[in-house]
C-alpha beads as a LAMMPS data file, in Angstrom:
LAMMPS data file: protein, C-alpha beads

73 atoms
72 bonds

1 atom types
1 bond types

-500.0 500.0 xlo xhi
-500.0 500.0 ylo yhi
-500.0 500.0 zlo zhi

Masses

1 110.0

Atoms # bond

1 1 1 -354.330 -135.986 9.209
2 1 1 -353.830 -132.392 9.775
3 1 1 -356.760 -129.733 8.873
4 1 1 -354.676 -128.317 6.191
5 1 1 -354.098 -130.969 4.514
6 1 1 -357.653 -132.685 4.703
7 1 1 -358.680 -131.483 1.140
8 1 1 -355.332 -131.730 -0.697
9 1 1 -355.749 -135.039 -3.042
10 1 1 -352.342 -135.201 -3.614
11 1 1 -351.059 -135.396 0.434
12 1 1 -349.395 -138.240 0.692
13 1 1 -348.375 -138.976 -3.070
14 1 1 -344.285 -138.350 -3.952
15 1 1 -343.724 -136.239 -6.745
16 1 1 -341.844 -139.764 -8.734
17 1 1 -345.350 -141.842 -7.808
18 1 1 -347.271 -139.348 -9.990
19 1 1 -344.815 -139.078 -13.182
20 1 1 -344.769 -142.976 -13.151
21 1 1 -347.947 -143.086 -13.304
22 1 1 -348.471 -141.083 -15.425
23 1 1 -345.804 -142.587 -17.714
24 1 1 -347.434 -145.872 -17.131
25 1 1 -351.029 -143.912 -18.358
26 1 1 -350.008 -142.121 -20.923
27 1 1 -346.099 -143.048 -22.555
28 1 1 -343.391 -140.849 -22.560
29 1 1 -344.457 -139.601 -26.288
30 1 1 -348.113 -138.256 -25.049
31 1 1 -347.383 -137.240 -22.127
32 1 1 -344.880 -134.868 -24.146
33 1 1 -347.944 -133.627 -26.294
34 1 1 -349.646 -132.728 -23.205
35 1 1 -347.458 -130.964 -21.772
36 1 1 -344.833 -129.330 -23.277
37 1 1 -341.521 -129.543 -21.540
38 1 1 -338.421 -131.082 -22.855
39 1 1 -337.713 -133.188 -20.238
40 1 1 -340.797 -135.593 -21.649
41 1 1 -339.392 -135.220 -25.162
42 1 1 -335.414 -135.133 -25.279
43 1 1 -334.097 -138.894 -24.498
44 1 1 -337.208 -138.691 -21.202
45 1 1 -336.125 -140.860 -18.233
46 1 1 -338.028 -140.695 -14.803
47 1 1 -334.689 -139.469 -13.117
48 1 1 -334.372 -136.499 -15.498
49 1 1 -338.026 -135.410 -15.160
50 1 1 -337.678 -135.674 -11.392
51 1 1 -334.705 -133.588 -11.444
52 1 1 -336.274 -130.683 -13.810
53 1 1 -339.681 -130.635 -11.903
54 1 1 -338.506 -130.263 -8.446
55 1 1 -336.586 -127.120 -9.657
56 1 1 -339.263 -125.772 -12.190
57 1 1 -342.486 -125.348 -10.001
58 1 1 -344.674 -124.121 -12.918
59 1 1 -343.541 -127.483 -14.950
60 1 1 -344.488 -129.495 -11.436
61 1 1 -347.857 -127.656 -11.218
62 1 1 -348.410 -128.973 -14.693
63 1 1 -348.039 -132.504 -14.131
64 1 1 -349.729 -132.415 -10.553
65 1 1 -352.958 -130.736 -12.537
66 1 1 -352.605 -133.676 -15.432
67 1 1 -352.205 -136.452 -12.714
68 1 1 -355.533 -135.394 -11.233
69 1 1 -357.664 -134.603 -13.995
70 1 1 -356.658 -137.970 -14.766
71 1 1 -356.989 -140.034 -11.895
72 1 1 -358.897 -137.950 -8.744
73 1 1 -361.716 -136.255 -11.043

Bonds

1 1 1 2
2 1 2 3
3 1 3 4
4 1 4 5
5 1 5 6
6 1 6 7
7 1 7 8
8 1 8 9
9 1 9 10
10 1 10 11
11 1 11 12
12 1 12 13
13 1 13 14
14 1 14 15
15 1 15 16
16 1 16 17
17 1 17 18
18 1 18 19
19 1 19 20
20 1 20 21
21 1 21 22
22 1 22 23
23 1 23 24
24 1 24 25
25 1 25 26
26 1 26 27
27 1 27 28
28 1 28 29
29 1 29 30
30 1 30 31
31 1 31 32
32 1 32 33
33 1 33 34
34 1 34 35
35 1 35 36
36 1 36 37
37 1 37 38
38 1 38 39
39 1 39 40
40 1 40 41
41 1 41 42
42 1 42 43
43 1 43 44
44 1 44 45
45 1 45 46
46 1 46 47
47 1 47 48
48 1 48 49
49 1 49 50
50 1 50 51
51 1 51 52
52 1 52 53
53 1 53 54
54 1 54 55
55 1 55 56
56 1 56 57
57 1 57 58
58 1 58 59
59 1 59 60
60 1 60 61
61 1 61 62
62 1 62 63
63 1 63 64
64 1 64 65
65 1 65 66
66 1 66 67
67 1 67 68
68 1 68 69
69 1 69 70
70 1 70 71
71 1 71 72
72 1 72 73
């Protein structure tokens, strides 16, 4: 594992691992309450979300920061 790396929790994890999961954690209808992007609200499908979050880094940043207050911390 590389130095830079070494202390990033999420190294290793794909972007659709953590919005399954967090699907699986939460539902599509909470994990719209907690954050706020349409995506999670309008007709939600893991394909869509994918799509929207690798072109909307503050809306990834989000859901990386949900997935590890609620499974790393």
């Amino acid at each position: 594992m590389s130095s830079e790396q070494a202390n990033n929790p999420l190294h290793g994890l794909t972007l659709e691992h953590i919005v399954v999961q967090l699907v699986a954690h939460y539902g599509w209808e909470q994990l719209a309450t907690r954050i706020r992007i349409n995506c999670f609200k309008s007709d939600p499908s893991v394909k869509s979300s994918l799509k929207f979050l690798r072109k909307t880094p503050w809306a990834r940043a989000e859901v990386e920061q949900l997935y590890l207050k609620t499974f790393v911390s």
